[in-house]
N, C-alpha and C positions, 0 to 999 in steps of 0.2 A: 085868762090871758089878757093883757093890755092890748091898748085898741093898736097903737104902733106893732107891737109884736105882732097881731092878728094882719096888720098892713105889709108887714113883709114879708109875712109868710105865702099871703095871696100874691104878692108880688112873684116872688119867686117862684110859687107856682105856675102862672102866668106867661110866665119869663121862657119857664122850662118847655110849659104847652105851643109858644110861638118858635123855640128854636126845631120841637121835632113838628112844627104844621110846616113851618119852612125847609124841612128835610125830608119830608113828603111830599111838599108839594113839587120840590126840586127831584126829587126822584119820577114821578109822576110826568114833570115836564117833557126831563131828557130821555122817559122810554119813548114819549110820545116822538122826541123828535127821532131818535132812532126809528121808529115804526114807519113803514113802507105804505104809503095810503092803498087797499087794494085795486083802483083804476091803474096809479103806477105800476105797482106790481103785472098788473094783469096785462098791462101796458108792453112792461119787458119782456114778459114768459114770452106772449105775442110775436115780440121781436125775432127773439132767439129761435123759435119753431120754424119763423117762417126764414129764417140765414142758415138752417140748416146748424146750427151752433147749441152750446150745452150749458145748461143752466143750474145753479146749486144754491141753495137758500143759504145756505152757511156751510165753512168747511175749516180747517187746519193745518198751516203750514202751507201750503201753495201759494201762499204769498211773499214767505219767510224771504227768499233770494230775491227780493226786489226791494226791501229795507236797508236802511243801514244799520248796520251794527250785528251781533250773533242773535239775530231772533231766533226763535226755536218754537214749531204752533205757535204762532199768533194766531188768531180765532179772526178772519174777515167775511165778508156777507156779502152776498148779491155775487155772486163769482160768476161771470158768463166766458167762455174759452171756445177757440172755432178759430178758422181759417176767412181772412179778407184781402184781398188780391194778391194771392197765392203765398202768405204768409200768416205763420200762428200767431194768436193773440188770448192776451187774460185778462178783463178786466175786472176791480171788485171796490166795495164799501171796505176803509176802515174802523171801526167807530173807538174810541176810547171816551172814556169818561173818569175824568180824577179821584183822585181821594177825598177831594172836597165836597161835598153835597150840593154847595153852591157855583159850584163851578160850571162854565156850558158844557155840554158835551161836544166833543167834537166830530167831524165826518171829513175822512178823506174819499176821494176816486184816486185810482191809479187805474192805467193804464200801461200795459209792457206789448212790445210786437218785437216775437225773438229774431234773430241775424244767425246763421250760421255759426260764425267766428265769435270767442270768447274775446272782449274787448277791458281796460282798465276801465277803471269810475272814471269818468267824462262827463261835465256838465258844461251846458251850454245855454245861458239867461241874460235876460237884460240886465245890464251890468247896473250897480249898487253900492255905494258908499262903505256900507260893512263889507262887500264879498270877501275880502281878503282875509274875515274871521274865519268863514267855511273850509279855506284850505288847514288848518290848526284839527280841523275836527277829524280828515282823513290823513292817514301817515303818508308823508312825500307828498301830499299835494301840494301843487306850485300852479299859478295864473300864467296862463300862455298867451301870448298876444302873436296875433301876428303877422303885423307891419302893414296892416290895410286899414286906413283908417276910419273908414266908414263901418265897416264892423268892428273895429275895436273899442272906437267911441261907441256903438250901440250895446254892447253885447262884454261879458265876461265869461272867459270859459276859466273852469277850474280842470285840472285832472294827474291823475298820478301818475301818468307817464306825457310827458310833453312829443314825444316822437310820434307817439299814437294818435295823440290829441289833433298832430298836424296833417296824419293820415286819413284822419276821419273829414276834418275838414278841407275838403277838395274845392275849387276855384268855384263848382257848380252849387255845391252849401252853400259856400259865402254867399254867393250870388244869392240865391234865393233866400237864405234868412235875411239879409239886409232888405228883399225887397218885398218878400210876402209877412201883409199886417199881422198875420196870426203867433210870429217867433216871438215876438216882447211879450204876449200875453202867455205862453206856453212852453215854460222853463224845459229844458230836453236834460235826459242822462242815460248817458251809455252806462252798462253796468252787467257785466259780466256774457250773458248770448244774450241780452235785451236792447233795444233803444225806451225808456220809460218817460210818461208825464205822469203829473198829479197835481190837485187842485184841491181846495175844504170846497164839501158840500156834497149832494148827493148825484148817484150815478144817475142819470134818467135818459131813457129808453132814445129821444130825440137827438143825444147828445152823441152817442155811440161812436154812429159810421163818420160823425164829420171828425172827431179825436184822431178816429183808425188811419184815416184818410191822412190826416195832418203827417202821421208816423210813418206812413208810406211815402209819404213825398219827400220826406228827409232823408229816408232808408234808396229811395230810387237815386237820390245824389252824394248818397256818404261813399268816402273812401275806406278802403278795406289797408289792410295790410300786409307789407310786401312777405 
């Protein structure tokens, strides 16, 4: 074998050996970051014991109605459900990881705290240059303003029923998301018996009751429907 041939062979050996070290190692990465350090862990279970609340390392479908779209089992983690001022709540890890090897993995939190009444998709976020794409993604959504303009310049609501939209938002919402710091960082959506947030990254134990809390304060001044 010539010395060139012998060169590219090694090459391409070489070539082969760094794309699966890099597809190991990216695999290796993103169990890691999926993996729950056991103080956190031991952290949460903690929590949940002592709220009287129920805790599930992983489960299927109890997530599904708080997505969008027809999920069906979707597989989420870290599931904790219970009662916080006298209203039920679920909250869980998403994790997905692409087709790509290289790609990050991702981590969502969600958080839902159900309402009695089944309400349309409603979203309520600091308003955004593209928002007006997201009503394209849900059928009949239309941006509701509504004629106050210190919420309207802060904030975009989306939602498939604008009647609705203006019943949930009573004098006493407005008021308080315009003035409590936490609504710009804590996009809200009604969505079917829920009020829901979510966030990328992971659920931790510290984070829990102030979420809960945020969800009850919106739920203590949301309007219902006549």
């Amino acid at each position: 074998m010539k010395v060139w041939e012998m060169l590219v062979t090694a090459g391409a050996y070489l070539f082969a050996a760094g794309i699966f070290g890099l597809a190991g190692y990216m695999w290796w990465w993103g169990k890691r970051t999926f993996e729950r350090s056991e103080r956190n862990k031991e952290e949460l279970v903690q929590l949940v014991e002592q709220r009287g609340w129920s805790y599930t390392p992983s489960t299927q479908g109890k997530g599904d109605a708080y997505f969008a779209g027809n999920t069906v089992n979707e597989p989420i983690y870290d599931y904790v459900s219970g009662e916080f001022r006298g209203r039920s709540f679920c909250c869980f890890e998403h994790r997905y990881r692409g087709a790509n090897p290289s790609e990050k993995p991702h981590l969502t939190v969600l958080f839902a705290v159900n309402i009695p009444s089944s309400l349309p998709y409603t979203t309520i976020k600091r308003r955004r240059p593209l928002d007006t794409v997201e009503t394209r993604l849900f059928r009949h959504g239309k941006v509701v303003e509504l004629g106050i303009p210190a919420f309207d310049e802060a904030f975009r609501v989306i939602s498939t029923d604008e009647t609705a939209a203006r019943h949930i938002l009573t004098d006493g919402l407005v008021r308080f998301l315009t003035s409590d710091p936490r609504a710009k960082e804590e996009p809200l959506r009604f969505q079917r018996n829920a009020v829901v947030l979510s966030y990328q990254g992971r659920l931790r134990p510290e984070h829990i009751e102030a979420k809960l809390d945020y969800l009850c304060d919106v739920l203590d001044r949301q309007g219902t429907m006549p």
